[in-house]
Jmol script that loads the backbone (N, CA, C; Angstrom):
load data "model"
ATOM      1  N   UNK A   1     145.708  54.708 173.627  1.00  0.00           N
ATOM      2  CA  UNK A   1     144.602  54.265 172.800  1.00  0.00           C
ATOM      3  C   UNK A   1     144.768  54.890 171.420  1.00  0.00           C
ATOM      4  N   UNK A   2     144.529  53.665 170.770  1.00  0.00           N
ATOM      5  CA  UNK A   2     144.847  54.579 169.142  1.00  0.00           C
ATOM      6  C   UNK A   2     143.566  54.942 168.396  1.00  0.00           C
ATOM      7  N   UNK A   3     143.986  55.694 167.001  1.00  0.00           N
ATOM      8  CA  UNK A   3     142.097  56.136 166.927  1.00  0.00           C
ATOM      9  C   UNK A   3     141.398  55.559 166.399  1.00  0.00           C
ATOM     10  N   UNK A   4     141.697  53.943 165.899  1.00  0.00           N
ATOM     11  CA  UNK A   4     140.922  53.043 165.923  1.00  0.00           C
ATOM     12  C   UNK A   4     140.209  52.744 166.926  1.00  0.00           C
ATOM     13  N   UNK A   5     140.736  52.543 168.098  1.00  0.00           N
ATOM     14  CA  UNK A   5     139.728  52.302 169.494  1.00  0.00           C
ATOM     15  C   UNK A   5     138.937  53.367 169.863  1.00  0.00           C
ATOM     16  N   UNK A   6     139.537  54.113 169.771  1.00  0.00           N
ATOM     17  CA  UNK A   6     138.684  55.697 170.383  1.00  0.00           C
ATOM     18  C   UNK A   6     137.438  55.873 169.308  1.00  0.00           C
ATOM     19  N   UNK A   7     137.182  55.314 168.235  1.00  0.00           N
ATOM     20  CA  UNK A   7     136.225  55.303 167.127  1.00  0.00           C
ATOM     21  C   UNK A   7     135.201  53.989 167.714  1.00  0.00           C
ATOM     22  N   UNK A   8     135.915  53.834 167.817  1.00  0.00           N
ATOM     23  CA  UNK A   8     134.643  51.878 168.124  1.00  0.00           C
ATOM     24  C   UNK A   8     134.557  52.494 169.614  1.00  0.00           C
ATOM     25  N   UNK A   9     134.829  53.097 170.577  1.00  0.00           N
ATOM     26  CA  UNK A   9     134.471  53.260 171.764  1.00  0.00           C
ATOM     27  C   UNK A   9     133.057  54.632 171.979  1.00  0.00           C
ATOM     28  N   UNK A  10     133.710  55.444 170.655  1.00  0.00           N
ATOM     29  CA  UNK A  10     132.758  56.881 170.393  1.00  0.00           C
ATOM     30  C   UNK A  10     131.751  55.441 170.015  1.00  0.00           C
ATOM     31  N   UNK A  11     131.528  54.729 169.071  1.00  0.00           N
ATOM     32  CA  UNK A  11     130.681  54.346 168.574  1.00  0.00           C
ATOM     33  C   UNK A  11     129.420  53.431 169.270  1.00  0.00           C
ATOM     34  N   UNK A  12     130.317  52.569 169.893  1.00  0.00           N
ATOM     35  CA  UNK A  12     129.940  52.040 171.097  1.00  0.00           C
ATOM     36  C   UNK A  12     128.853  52.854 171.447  1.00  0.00           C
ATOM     37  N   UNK A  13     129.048  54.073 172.089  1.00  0.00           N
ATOM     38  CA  UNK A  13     128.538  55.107 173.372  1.00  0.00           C
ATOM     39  C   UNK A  13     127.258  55.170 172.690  1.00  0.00           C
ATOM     40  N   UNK A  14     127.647  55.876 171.615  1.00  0.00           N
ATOM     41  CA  UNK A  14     126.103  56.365 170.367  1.00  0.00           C
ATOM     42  C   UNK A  14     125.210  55.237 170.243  1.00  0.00           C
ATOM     43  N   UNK A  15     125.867  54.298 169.847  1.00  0.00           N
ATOM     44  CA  UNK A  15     124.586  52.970 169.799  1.00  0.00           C
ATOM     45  C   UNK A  15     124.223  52.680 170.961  1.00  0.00           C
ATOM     46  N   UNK A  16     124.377  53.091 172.477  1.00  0.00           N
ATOM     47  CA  UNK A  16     124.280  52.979 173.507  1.00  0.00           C
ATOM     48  C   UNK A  16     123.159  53.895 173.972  1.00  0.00           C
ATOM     49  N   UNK A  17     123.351  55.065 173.575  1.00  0.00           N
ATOM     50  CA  UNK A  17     122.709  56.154 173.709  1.00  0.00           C
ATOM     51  C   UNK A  17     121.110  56.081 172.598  1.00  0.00           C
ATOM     52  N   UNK A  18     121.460  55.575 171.321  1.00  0.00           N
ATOM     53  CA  UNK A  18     120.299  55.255 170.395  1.00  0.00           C
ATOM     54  C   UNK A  18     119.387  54.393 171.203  1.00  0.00           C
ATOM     55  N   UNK A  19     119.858  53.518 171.735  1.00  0.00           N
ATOM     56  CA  UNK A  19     119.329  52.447 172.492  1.00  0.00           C
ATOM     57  C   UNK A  19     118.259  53.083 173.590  1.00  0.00           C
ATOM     58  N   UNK A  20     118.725  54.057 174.104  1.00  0.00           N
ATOM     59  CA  UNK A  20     118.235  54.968 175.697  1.00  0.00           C
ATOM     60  C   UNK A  20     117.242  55.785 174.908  1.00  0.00           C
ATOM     61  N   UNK A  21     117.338  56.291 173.975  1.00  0.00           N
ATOM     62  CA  UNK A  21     116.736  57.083 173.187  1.00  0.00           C
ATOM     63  C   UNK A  21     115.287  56.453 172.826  1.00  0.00           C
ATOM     64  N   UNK A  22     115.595  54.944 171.982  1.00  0.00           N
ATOM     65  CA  UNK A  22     114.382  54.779 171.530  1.00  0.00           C
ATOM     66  C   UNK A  22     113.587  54.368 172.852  1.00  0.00           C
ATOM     67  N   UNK A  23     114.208  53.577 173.892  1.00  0.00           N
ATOM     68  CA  UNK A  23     113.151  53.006 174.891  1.00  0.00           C
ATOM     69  C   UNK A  23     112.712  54.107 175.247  1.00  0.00           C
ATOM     70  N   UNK A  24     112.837  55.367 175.106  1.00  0.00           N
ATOM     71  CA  UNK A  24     112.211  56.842 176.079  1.00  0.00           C
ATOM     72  C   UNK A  24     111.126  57.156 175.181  1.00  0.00           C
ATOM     73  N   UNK A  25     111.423  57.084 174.055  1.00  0.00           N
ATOM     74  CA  UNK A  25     110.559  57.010 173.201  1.00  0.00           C
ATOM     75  C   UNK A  25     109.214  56.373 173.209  1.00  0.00           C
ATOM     76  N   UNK A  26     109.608  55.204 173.160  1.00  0.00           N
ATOM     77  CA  UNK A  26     108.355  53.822 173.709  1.00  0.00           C
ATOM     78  C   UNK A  26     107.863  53.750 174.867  1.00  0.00           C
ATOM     79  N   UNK A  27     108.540  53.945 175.389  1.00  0.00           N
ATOM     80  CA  UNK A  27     107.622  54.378 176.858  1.00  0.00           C
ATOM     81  C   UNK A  27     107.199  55.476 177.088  1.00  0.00           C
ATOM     82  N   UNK A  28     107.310  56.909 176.516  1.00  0.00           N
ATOM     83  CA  UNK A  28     106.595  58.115 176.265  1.00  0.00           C
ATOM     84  C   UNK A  28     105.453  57.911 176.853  1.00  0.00           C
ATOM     85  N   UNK A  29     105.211  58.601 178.108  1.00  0.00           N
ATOM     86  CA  UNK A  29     103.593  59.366 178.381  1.00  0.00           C
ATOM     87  C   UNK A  29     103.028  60.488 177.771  1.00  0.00           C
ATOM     88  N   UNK A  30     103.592  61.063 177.455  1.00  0.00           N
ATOM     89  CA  UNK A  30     103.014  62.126 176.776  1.00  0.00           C
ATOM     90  C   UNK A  30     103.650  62.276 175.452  1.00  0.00           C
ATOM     91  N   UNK A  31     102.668  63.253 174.846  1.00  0.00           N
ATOM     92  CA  UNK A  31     103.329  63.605 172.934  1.00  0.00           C
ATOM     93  C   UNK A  31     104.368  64.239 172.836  1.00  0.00           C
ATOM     94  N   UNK A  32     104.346  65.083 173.904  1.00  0.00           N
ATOM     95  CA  UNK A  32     105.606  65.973 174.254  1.00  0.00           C
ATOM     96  C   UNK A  32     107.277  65.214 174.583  1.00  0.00           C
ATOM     97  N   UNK A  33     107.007  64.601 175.411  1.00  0.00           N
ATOM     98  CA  UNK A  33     107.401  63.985 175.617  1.00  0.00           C
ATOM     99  C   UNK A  33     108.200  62.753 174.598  1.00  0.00           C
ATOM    100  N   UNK A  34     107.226  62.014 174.100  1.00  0.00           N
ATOM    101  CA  UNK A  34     107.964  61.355 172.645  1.00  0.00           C
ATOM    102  C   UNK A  34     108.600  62.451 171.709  1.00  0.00           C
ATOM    103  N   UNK A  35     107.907  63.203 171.518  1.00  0.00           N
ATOM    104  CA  UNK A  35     108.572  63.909 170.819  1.00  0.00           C
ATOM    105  C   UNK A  35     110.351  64.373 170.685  1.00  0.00           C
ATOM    106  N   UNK A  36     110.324  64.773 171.824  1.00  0.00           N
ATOM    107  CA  UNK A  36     112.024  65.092 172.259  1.00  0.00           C
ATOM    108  C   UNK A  36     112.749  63.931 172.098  1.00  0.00           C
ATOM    109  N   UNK A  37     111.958  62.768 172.604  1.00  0.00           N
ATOM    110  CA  UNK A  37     113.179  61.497 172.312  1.00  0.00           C
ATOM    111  C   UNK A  37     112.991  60.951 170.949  1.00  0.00           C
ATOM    112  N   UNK A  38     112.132  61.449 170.674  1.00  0.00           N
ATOM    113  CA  UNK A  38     112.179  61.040 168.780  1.00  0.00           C
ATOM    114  C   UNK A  38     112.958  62.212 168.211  1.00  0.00           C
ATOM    115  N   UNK A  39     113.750  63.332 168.473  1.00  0.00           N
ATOM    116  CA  UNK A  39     114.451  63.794 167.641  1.00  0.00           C
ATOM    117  C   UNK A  39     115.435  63.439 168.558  1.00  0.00           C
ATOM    118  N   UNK A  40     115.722  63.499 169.312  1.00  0.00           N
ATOM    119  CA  UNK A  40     117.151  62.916 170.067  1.00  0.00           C
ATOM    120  C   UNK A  40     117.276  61.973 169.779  1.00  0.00           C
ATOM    121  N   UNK A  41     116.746  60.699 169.333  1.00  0.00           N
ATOM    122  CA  UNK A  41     116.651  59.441 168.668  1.00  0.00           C
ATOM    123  C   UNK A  41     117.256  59.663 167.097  1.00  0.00           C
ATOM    124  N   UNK A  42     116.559  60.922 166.522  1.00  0.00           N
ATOM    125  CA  UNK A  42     117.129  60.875 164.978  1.00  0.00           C
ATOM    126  C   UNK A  42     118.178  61.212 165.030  1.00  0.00           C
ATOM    127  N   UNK A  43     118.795  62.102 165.887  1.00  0.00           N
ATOM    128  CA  UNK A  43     120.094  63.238 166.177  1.00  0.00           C
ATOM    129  C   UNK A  43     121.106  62.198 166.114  1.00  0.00           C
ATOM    130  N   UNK A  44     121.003  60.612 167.248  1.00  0.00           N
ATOM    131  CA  UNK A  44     122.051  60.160 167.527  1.00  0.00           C
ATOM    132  C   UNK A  44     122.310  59.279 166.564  1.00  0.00           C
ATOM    133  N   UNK A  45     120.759  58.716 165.722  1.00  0.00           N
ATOM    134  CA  UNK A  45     121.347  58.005 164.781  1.00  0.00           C
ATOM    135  C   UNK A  45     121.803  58.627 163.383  1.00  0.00           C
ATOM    136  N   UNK A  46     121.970  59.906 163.241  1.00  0.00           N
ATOM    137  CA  UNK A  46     122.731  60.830 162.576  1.00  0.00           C
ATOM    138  C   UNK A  46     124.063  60.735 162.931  1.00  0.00           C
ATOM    139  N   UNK A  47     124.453  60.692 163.917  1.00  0.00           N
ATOM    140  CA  UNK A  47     125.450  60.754 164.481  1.00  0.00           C
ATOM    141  C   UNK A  47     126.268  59.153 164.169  1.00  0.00           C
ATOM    142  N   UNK A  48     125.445  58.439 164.967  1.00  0.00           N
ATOM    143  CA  UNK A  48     125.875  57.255 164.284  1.00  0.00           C
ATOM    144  C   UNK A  48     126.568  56.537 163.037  1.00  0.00           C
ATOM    145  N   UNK A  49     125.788  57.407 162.462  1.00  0.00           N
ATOM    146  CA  UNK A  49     125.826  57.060 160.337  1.00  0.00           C
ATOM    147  C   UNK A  49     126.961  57.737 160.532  1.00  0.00           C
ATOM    148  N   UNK A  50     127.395  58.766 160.425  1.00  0.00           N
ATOM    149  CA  UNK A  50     128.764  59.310 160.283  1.00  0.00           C
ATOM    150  C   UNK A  50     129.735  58.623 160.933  1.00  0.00           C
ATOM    151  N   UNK A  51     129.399  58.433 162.127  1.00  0.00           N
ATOM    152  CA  UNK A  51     130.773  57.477 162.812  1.00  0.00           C
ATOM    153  C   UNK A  51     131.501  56.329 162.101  1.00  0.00           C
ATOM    154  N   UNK A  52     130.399  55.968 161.657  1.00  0.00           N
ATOM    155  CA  UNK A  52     130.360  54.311 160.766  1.00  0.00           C
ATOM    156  C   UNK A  52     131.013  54.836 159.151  1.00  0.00           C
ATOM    157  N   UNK A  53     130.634  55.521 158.933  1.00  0.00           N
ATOM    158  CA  UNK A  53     130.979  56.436 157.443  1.00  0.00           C
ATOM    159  C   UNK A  53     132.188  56.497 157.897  1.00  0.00           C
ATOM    160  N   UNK A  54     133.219  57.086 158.774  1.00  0.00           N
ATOM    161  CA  UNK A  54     134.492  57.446 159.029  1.00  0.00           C
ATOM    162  C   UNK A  54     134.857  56.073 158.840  1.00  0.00           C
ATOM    163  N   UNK A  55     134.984  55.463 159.650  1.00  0.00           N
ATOM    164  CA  UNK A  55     135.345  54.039 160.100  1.00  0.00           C
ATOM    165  C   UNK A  55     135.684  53.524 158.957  1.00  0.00           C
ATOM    166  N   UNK A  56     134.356  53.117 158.238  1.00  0.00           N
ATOM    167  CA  UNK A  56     134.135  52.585 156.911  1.00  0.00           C
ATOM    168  C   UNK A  56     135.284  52.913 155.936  1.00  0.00           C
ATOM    169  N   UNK A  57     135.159  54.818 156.122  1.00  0.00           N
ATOM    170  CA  UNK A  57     136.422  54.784 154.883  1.00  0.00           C
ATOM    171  C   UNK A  57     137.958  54.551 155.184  1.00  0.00           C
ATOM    172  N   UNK A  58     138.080  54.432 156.282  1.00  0.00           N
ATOM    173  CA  UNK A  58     139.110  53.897 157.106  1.00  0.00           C
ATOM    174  C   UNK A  58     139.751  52.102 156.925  1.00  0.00           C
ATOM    175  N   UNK A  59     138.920  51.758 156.699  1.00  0.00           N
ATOM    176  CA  UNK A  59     138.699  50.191 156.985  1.00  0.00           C
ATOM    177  C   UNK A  59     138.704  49.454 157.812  1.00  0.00           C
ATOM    178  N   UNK A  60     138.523  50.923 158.707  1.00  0.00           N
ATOM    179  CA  UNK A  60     138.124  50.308 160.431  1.00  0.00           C
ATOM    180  C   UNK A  60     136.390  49.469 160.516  1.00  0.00           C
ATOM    181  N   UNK A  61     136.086  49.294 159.926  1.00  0.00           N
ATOM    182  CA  UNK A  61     134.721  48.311 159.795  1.00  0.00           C
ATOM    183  C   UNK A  61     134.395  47.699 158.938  1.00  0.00           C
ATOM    184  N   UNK A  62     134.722  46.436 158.601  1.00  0.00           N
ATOM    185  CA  UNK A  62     134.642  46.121 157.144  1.00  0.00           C
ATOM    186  C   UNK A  62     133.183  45.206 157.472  1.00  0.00           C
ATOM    187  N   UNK A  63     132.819  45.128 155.941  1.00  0.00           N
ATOM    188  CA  UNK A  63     131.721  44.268 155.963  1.00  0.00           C
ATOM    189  C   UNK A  63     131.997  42.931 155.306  1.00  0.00           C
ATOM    190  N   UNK A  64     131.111  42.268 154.821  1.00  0.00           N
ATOM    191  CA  UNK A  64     131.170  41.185 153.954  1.00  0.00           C
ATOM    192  C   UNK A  64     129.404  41.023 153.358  1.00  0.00           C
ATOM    193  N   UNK A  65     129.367  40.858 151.757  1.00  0.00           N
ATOM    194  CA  UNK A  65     128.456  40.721 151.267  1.00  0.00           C
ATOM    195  C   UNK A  65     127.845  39.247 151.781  1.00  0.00           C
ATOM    196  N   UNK A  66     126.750  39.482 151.763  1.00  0.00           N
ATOM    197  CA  UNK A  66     125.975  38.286 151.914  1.00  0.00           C
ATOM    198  C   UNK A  66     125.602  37.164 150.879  1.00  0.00           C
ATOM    199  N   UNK A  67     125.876  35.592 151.284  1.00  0.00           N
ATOM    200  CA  UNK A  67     125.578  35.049 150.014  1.00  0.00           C
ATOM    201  C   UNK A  67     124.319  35.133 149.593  1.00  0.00           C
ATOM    202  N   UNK A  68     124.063  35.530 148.271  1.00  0.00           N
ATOM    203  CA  UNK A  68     122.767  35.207 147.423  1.00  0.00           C
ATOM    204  C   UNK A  68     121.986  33.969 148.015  1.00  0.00           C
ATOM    205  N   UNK A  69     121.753  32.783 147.953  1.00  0.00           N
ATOM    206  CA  UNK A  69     121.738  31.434 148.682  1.00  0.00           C
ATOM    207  C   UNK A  69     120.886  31.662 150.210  1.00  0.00           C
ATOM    208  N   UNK A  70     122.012  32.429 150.445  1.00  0.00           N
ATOM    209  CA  UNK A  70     121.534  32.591 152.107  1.00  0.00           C
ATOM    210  C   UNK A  70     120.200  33.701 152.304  1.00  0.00           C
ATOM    211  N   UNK A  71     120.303  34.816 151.390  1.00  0.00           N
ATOM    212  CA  UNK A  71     119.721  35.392 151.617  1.00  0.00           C
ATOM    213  C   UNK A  71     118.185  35.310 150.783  1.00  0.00           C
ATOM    214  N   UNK A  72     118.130  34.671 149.575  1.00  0.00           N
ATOM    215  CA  UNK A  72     117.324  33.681 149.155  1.00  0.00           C
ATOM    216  C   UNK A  72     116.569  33.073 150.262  1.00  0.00           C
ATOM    217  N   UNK A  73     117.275  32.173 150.943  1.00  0.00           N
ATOM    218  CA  UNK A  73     116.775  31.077 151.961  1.00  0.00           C
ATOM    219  C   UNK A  73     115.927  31.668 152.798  1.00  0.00           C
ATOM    220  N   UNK A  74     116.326  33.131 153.451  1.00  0.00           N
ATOM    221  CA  UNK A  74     116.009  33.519 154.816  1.00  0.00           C
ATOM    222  C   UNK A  74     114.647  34.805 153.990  1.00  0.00           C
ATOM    223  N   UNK A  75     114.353  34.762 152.836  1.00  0.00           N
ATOM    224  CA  UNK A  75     113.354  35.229 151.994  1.00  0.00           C
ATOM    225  C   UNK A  75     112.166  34.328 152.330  1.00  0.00           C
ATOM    226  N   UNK A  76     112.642  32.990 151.469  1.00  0.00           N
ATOM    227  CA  UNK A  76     111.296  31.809 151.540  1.00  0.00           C
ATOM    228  C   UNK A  76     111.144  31.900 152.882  1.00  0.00           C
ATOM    229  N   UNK A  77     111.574  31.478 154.037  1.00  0.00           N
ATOM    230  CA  UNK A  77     111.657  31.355 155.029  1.00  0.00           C
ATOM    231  C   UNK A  77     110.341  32.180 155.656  1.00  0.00           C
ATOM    232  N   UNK A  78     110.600  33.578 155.161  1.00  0.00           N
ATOM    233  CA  UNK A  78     109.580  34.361 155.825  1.00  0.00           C
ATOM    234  C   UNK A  78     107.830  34.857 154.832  1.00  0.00           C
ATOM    235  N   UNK A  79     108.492  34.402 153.566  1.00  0.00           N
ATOM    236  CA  UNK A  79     107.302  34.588 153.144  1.00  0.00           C
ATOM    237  C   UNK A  79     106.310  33.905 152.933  1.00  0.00           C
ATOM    238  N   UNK A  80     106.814  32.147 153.461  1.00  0.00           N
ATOM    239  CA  UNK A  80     105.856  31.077 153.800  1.00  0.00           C
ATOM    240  C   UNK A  80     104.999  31.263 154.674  1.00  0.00           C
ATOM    241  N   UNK A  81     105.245  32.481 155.713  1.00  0.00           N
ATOM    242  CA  UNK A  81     104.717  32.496 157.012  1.00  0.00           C
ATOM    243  C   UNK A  81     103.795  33.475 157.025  1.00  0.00           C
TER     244      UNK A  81
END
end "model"
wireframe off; spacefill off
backbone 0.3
color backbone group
């Protein structure tokens, strides 16, 4: 495995884990309780941002800007409503 994969697989896990995080969160019975998964929630998406930051400067994740047009469109779209 090269460390392109081993990056999208770390990354994988974390957005996996963000995921576990917030539902513990939302379903919280107690304050205490939310609490811990709301900083374990911030922790991983800390964690996250950096992963993506590596990647990124890598050009292991590229993006693509969005057209103006499109994103225009999907504006009206919601502010009719």
């Amino acid at each position: 495995m090269d460390d392109k994969n081993l990056m999208e697989n770390i990354l994988l896990l974390e957005k996996g884990a963000c995921d576990l995080f917030m539902h513990g969160s939302i379903e919280s019975s107690t304050s205490n309780v939310h609490q811990v998964f709301n900083t374990a929630l911030n922790d991983a998406l800390c964690m996250q941002d950096a992963i993506y930051d590596k990647m990124m400067a890598k050009g292991w994740y590229p993006t693509e800007q969005a057209e103006q047009n499109k994103i225009n469109s999907v504006k009206q779209k919601f502010s009719a409503q």
